[in-house]
The first five atom37 places (N, CA, C, CB, O) and aatype in JSON, in Angstrom:
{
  "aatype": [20, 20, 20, 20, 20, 20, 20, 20, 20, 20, 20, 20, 20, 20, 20, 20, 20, 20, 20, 20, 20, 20, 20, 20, 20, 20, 20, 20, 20, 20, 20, 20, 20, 20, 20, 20, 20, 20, 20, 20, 20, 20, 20, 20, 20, 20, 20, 20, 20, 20, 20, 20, 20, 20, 20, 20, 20, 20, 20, 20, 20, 20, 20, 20, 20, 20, 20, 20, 20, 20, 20, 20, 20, 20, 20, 20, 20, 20, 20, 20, 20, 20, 20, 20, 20, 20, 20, 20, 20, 20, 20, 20, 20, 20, 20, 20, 20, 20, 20, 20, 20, 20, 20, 20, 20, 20, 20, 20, 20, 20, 20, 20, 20, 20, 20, 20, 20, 20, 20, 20],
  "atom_mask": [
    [1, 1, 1, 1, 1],
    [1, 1, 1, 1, 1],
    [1, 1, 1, 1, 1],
    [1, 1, 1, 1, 1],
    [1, 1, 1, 1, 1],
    [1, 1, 1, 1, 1],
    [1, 1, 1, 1, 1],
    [1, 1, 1, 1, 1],
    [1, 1, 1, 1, 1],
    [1, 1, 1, 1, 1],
    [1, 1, 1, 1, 1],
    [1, 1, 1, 1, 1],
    [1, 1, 1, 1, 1],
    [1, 1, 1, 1, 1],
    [1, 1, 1, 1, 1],
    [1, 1, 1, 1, 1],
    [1, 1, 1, 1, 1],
    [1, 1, 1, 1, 1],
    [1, 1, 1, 1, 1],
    [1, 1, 1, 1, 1],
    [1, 1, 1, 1, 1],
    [1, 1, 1, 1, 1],
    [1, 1, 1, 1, 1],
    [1, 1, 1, 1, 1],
    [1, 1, 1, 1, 1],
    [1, 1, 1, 1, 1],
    [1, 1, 1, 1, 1],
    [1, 1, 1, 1, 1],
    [1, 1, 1, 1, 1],
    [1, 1, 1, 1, 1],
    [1, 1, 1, 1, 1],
    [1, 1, 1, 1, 1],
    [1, 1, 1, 1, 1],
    [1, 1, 1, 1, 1],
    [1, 1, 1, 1, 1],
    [1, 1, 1, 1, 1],
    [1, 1, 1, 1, 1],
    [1, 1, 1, 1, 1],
    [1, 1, 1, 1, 1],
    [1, 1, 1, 1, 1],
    [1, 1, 1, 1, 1],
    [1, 1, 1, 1, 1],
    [1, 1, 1, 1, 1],
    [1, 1, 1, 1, 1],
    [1, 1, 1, 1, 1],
    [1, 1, 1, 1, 1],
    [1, 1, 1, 1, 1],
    [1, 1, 1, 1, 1],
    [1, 1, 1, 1, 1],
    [1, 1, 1, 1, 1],
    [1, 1, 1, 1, 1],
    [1, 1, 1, 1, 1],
    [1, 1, 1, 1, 1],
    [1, 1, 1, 1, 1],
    [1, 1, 1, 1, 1],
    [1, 1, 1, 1, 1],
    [1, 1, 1, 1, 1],
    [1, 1, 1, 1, 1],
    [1, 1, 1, 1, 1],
    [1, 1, 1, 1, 1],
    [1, 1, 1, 1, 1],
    [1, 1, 1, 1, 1],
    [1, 1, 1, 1, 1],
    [1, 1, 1, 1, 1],
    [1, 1, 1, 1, 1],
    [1, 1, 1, 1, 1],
    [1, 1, 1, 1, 1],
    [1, 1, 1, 1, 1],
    [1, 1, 1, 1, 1],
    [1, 1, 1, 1, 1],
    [1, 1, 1, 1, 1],
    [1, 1, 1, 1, 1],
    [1, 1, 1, 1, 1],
    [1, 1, 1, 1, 1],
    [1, 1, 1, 1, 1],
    [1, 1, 1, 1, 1],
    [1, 1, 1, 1, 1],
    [1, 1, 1, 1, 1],
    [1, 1, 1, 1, 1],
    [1, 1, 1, 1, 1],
    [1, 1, 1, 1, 1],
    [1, 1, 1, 1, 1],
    [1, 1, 1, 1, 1],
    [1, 1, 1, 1, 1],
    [1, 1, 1, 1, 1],
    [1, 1, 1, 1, 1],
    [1, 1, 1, 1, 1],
    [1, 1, 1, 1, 1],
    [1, 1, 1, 1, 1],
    [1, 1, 1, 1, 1],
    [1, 1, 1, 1, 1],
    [1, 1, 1, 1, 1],
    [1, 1, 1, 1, 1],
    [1, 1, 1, 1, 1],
    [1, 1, 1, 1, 1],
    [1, 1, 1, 1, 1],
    [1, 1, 1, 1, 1],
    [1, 1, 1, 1, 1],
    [1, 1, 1, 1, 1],
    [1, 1, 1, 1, 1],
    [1, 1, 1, 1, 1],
    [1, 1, 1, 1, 1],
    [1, 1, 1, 1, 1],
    [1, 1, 1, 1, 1],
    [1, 1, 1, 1, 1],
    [1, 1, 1, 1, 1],
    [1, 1, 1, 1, 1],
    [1, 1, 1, 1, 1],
    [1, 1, 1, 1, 1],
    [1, 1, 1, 1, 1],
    [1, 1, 1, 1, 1],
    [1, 1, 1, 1, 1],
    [1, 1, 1, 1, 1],
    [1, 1, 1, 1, 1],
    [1, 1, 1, 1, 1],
    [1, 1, 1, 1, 1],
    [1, 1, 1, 1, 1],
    [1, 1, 1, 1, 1],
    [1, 1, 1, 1, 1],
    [1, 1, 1, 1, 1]
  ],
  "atom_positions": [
    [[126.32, 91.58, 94.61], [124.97, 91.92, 94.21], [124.07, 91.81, 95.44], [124.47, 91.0, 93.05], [124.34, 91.02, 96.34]],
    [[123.07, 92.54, 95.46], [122.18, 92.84, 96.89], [121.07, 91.82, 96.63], [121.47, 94.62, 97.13], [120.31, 91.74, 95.66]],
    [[121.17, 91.06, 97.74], [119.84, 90.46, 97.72], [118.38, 90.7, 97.86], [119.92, 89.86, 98.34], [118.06, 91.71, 98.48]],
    [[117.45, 89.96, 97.39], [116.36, 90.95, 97.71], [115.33, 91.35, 98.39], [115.99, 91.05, 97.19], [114.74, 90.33, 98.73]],
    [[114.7, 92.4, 98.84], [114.05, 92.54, 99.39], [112.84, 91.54, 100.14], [113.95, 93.27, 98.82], [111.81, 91.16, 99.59]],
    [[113.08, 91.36, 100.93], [111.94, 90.19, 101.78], [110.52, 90.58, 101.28], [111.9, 90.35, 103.75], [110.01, 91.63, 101.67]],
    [[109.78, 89.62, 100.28], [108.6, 89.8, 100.08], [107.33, 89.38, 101.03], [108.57, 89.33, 99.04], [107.28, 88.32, 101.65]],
    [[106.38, 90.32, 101.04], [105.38, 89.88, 102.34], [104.12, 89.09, 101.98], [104.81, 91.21, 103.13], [103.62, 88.09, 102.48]],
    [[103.72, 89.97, 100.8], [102.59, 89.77, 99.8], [101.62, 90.71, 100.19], [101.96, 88.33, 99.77], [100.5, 90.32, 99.87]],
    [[101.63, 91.96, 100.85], [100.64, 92.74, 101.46], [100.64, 93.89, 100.38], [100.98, 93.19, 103.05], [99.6, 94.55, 100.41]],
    [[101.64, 94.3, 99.34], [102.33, 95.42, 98.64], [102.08, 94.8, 97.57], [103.81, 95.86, 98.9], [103.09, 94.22, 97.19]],
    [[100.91, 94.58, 96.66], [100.81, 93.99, 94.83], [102.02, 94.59, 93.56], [99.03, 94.7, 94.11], [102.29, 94.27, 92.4]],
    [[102.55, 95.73, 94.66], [103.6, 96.73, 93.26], [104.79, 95.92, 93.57], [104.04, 98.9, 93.5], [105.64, 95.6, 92.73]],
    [[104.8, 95.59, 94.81], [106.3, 94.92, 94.88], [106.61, 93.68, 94.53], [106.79, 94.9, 96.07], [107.76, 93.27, 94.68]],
    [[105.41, 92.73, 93.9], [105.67, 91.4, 93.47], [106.35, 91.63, 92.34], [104.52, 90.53, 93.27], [106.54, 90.58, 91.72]],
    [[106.72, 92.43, 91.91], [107.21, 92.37, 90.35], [108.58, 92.5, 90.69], [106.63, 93.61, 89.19], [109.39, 91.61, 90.42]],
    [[108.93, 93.66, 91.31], [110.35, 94.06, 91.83], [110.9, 92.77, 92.3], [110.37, 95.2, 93.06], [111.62, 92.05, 91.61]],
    [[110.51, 92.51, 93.54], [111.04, 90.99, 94.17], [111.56, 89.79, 93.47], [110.0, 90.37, 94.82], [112.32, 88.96, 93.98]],
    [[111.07, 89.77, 92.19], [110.53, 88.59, 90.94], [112.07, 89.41, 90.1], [108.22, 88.87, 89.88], [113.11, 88.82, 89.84]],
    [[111.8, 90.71, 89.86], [113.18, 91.08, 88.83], [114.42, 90.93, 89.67], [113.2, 92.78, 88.16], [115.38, 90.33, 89.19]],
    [[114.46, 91.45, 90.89], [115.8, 90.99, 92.15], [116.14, 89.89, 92.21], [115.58, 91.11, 93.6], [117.33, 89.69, 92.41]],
    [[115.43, 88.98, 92.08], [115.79, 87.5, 91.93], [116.28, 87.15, 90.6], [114.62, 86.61, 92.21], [117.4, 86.66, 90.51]],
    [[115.62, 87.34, 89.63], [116.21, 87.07, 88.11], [117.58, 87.65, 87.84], [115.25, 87.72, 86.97], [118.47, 87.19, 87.13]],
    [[117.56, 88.91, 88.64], [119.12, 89.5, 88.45], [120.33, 88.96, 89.33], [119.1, 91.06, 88.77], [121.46, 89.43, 89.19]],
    [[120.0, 87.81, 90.36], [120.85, 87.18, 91.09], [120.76, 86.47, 90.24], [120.77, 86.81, 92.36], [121.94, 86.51, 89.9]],
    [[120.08, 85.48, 89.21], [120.26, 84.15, 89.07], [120.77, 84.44, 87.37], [118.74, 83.09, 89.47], [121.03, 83.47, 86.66]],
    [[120.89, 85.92, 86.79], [121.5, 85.61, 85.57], [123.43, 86.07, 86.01], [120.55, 86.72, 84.13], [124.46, 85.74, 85.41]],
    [[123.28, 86.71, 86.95], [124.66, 86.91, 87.77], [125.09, 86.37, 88.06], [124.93, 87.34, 88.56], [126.27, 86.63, 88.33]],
    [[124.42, 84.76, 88.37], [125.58, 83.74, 89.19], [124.71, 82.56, 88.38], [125.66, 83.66, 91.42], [123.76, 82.0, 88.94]],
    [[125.0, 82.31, 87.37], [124.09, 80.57, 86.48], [124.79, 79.52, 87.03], [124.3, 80.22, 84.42], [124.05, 78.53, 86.99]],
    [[125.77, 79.27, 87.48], [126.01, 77.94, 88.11], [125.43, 77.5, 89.29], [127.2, 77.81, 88.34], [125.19, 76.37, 89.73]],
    [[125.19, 78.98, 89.83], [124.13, 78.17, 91.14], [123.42, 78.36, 91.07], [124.03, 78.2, 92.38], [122.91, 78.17, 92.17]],
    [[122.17, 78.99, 89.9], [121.18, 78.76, 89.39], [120.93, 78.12, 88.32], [120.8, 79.51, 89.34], [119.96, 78.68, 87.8]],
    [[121.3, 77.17, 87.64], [121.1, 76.79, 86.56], [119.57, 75.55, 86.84], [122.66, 76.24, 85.99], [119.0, 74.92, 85.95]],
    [[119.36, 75.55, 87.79], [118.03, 74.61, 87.96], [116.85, 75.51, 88.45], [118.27, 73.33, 89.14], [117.06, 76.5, 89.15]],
    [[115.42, 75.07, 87.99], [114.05, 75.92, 88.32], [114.24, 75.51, 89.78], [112.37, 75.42, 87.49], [114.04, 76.54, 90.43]],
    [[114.51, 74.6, 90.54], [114.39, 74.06, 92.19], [115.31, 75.04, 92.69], [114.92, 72.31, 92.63], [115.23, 75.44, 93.85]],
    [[116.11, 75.41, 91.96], [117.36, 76.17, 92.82], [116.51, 77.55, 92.97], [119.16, 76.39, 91.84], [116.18, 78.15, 94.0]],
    [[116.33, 77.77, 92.01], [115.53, 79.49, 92.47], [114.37, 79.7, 92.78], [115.44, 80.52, 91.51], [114.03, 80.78, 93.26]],
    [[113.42, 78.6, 92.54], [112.13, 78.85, 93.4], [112.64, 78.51, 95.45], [110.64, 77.37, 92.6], [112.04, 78.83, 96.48]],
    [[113.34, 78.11, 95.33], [114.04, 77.47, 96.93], [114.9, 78.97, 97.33], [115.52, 75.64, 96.68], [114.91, 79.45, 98.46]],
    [[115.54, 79.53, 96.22], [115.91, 80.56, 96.84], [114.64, 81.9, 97.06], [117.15, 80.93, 96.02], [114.45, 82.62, 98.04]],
    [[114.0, 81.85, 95.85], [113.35, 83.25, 96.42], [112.33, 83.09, 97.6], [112.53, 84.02, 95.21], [112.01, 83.86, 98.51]],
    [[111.95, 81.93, 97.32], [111.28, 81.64, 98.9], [112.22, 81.69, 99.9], [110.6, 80.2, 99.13], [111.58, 81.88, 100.93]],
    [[113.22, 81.63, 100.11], [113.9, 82.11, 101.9], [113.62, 83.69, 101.91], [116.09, 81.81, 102.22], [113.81, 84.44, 102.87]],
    [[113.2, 84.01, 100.83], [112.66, 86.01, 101.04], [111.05, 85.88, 101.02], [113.23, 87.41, 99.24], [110.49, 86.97, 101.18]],
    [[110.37, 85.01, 100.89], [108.94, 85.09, 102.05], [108.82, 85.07, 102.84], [108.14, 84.58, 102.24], [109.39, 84.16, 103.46]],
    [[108.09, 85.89, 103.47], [107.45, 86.39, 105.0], [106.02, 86.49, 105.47], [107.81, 87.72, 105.23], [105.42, 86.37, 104.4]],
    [[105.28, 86.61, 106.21], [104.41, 86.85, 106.16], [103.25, 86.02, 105.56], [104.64, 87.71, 105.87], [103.11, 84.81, 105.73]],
    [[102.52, 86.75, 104.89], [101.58, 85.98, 104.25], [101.81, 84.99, 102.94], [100.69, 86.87, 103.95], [101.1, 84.1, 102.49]],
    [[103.06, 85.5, 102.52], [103.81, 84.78, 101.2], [104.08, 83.7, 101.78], [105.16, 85.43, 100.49], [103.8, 82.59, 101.34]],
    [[104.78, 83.97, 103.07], [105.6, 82.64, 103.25], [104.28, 81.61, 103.98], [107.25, 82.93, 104.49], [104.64, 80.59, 104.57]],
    [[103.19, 81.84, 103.91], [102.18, 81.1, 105.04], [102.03, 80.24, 103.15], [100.3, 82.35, 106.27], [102.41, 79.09, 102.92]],
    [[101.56, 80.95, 102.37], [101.31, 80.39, 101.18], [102.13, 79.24, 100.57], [101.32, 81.37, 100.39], [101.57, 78.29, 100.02]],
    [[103.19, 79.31, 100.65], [104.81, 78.43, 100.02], [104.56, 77.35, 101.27], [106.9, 79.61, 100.13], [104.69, 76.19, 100.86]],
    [[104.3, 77.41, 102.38], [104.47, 76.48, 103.23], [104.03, 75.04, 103.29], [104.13, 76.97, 104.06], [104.74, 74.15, 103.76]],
    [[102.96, 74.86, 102.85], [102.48, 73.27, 102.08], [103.7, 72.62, 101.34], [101.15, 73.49, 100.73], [104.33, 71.56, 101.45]],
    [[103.77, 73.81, 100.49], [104.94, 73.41, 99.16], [106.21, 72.74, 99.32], [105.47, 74.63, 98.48], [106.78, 71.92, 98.6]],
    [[106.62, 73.41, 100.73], [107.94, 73.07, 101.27], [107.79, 71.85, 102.04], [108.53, 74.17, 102.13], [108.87, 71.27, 102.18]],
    [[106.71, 71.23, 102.63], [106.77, 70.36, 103.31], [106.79, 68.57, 102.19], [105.5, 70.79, 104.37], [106.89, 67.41, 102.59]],
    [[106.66, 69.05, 100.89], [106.42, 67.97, 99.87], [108.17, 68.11, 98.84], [104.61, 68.46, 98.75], [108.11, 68.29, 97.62]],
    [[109.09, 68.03, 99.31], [110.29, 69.1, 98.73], [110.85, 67.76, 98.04], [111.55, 70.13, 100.06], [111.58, 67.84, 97.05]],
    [[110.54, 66.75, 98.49], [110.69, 65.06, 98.19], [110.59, 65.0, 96.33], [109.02, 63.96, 99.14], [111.45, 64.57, 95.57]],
    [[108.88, 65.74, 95.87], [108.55, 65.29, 94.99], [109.22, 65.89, 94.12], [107.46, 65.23, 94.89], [109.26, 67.1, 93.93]],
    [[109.98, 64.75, 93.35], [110.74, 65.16, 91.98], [109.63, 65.79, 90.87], [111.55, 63.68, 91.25], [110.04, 66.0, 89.73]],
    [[108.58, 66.01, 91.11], [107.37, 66.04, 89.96], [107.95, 67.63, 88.95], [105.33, 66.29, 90.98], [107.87, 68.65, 89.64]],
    [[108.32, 67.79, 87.9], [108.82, 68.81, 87.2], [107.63, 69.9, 87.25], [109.27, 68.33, 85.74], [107.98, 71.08, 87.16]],
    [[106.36, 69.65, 87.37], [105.53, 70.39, 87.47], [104.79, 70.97, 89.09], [104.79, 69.76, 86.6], [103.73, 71.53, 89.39]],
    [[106.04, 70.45, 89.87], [105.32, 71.02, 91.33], [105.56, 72.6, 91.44], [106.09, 70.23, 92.85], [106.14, 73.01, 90.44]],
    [[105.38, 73.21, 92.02], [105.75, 74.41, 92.26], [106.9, 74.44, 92.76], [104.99, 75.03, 92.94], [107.59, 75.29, 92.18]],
    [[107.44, 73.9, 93.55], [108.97, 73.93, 94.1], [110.13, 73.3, 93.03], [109.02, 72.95, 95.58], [111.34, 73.27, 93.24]],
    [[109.43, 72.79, 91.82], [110.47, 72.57, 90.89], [110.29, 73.39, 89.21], [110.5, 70.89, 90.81], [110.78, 72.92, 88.18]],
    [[109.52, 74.61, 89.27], [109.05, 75.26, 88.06], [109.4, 76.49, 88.77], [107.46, 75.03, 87.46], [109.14, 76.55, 89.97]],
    [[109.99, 77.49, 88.16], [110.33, 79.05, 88.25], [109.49, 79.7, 88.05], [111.19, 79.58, 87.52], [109.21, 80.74, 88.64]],
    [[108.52, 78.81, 86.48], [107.75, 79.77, 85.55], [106.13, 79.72, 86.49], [107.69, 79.04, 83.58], [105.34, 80.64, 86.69]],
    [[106.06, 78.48, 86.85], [104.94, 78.35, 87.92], [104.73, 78.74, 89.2], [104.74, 77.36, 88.11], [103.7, 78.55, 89.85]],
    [[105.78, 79.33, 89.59], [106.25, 79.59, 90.96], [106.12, 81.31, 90.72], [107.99, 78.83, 91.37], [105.38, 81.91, 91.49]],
    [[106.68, 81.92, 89.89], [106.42, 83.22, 88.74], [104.83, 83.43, 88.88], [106.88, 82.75, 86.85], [104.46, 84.33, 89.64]],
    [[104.04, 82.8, 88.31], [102.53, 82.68, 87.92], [101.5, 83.15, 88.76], [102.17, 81.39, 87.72], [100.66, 84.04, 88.67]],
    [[101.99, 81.8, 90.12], [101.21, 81.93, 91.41], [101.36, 83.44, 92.13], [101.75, 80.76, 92.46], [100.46, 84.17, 92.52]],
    [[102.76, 83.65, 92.17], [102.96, 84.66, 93.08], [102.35, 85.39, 92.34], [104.22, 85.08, 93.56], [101.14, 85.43, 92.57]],
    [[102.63, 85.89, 91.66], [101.58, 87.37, 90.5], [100.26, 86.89, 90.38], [102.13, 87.65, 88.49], [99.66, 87.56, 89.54]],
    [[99.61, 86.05, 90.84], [98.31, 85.88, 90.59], [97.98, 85.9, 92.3], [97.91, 84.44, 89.56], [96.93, 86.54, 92.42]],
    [[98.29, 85.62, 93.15], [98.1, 85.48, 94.74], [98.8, 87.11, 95.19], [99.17, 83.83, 95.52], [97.83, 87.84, 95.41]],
    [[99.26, 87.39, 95.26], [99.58, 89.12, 95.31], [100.23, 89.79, 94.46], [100.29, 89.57, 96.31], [100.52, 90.81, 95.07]],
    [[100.76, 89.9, 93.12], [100.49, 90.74, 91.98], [99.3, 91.66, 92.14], [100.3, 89.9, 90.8], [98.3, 91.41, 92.81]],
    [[99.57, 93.0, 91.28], [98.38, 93.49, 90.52], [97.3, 92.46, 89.96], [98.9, 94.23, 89.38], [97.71, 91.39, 89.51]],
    [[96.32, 92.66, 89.96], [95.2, 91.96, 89.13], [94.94, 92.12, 88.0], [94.18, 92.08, 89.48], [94.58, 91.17, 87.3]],
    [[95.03, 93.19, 87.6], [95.03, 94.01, 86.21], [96.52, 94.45, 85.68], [94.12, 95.46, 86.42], [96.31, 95.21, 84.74]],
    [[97.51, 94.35, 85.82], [99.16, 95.25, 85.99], [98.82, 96.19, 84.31], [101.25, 93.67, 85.9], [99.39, 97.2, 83.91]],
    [[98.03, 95.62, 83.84], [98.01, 96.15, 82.06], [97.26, 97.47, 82.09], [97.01, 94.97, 80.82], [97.65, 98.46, 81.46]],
    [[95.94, 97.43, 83.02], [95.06, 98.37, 82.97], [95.39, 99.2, 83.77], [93.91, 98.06, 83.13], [94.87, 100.29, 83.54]],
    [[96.46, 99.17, 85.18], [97.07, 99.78, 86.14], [97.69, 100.68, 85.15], [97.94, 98.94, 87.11], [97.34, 101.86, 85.02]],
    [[98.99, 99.89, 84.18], [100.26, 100.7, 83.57], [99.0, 101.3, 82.61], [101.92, 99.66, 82.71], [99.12, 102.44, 83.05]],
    [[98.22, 101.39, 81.93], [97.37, 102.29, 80.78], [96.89, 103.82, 81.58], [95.71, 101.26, 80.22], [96.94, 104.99, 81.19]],
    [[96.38, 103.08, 83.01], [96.1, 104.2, 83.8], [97.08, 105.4, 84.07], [95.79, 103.68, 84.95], [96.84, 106.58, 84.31]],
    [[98.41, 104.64, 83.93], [99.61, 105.77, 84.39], [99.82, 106.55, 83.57], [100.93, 105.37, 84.68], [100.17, 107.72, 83.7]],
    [[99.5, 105.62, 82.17], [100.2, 106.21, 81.04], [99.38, 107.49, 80.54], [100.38, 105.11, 79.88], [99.83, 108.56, 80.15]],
    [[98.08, 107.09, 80.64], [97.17, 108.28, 80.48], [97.63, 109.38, 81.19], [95.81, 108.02, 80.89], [97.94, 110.35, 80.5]],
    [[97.78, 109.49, 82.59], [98.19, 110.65, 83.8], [99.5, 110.75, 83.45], [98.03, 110.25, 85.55], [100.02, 111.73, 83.98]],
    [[100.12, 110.21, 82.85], [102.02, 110.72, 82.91], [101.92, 112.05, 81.92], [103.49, 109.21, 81.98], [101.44, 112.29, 80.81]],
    [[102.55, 112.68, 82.83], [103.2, 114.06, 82.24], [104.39, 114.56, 82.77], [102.32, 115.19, 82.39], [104.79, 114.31, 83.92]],
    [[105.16, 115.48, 81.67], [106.14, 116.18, 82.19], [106.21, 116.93, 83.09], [106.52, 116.68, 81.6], [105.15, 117.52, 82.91]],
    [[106.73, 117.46, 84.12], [106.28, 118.04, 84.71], [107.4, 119.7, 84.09], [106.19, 117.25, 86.2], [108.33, 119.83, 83.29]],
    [[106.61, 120.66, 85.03], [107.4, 122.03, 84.21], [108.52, 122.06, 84.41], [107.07, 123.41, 84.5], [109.3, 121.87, 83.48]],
    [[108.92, 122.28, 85.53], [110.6, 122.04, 85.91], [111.43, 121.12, 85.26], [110.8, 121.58, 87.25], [112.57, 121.17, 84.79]],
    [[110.27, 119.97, 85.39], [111.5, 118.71, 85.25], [112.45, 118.08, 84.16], [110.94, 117.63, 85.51], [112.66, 118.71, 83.12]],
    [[113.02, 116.87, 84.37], [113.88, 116.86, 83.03], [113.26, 115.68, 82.38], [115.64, 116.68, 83.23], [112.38, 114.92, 82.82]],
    [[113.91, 115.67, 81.2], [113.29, 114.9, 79.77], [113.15, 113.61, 80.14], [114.25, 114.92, 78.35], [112.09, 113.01, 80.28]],
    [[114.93, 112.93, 80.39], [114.9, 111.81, 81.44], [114.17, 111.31, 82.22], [115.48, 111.89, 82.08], [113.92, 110.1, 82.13]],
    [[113.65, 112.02, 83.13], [113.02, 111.67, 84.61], [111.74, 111.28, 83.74], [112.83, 113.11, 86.03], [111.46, 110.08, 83.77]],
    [[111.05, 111.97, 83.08], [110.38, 111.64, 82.26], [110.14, 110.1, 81.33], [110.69, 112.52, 81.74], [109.35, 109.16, 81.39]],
    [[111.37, 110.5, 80.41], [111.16, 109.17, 79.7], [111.43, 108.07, 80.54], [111.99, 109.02, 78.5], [110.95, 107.01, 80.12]],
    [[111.94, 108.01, 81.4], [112.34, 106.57, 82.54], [110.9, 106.46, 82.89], [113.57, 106.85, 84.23], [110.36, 105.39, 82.62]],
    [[110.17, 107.41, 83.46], [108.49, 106.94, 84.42], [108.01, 105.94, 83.16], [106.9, 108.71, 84.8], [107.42, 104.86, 83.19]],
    [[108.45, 106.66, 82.16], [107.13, 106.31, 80.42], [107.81, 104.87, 80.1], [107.4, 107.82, 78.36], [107.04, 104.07, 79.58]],
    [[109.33, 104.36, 80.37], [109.69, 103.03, 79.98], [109.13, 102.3, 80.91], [111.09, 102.73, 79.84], [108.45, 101.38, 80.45]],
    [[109.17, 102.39, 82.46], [108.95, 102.03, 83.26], [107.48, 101.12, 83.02], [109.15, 103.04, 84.03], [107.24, 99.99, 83.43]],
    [[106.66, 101.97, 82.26], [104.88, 101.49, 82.49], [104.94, 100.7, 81.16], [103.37, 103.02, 82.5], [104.09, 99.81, 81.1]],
    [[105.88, 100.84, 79.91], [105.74, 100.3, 78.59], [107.02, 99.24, 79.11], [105.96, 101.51, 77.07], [107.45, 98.38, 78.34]]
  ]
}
């Protein structure tokens, strides 16, 4: 399975992707993910940039067993990143698409219904 893409935090569309690349390593291999520390520790070695300037406090406190630090919650670690470069809106973004999505004349039904699952 491909690992994923190095996140920067400069690209708001790609926090989501980065976030599903990781979930699809860690339901692919549960023994070496079966802990929130294990995969917030992994998807951070794919910050760069401004992501990784952000995580960097975090890592220097790696000591604290606290269940609610960020380096030991997935779902909090999830949160931040989509709230620090995520979309701001991702709901009113996907409504926007959904309004503009059309078939196009040529095209096929498929190509179609994939854009329309994609935003729902």
């Amino acid at each position: 399975m491909k690992a994923p893409e190095c996140f920067d935090g400069t690209k708001p569309f790609k926090a989501r992707s980065f976030i599903q690349s990781c979930q699809l390593i860690f339901h692919n291999d549960p023994e070496n993910f079966s802990q929130d520390r294990e995969k917030v520790l992994y998807a951070t070695s794919f910050l760069i940039g401004r992501a990784a300037k952000w995580i960097e406090p975090y890592l220097s406190n790696l000591a604290n067993q606290d269940p609610n630090s960020l380096h030991n919650s997935w779902k909090l670690f999830e949160s931040q990143l989509f709230t620090l470069f995520g979309h701001t809106n991702e709901v009113r973004k996907a409504e926007a698409e959904l309004d503009s999505l059309k078939m196009k004349e040529a095209g096929h039904v498929y190509l179609y219904i994939s854009d329309f699952r994609s935003l729902v």
